[in-house]
C-alpha positions in Angstrom: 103.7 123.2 78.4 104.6 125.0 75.4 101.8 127.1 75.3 102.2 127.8 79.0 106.1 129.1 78.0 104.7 131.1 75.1 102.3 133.0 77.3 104.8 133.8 79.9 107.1 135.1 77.2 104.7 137.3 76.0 103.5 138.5 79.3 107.0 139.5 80.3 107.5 141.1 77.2 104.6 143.3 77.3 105.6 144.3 80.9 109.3 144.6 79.9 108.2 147.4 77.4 105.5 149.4 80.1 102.1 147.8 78.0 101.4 145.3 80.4 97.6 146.3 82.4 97.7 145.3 86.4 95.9 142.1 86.0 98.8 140.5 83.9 101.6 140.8 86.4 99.0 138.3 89.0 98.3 136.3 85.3 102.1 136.1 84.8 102.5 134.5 88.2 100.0 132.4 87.9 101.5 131.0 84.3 104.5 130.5 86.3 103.3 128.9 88.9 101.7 126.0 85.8 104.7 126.4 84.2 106.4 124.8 87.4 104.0 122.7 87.9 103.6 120.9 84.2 107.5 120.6 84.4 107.4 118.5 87.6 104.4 116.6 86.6 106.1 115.9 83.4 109.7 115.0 85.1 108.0 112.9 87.6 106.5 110.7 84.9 109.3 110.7 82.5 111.7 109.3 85.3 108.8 106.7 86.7 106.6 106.0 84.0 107.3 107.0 80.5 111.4 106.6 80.4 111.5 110.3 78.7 114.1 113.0 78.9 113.5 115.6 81.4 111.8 118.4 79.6 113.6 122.0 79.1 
């Protein structure tokens, strides 16, 4: 998950400054779309299965 957060903060940032090619605004979305993913994967088994915290 973390790696999936540090690759959408570097994608933003690189299209936050204009240095961002077309391929990496359909990469950001996909990284998004994982990050979501992981997170609800991960709060799904930290309620049911593992007693964790929710992740943030």
């Amino acid at each position: 998950m973390q790696v999936v957060a540090a690759e959408i903060r570097a994608l933003q940032e690189a299209i936050q400054n204009g240095e961002a090619e077309p391929e990496e605004y359909a990469l950001l979305e996909e990284r998004q779309r994982a990050a979501e993913n992981l997170k609800a994967a991960y709060d799904k088994l930290a309620v049911n299965v593992l007693n964790l915290p929710r992740y943030e």
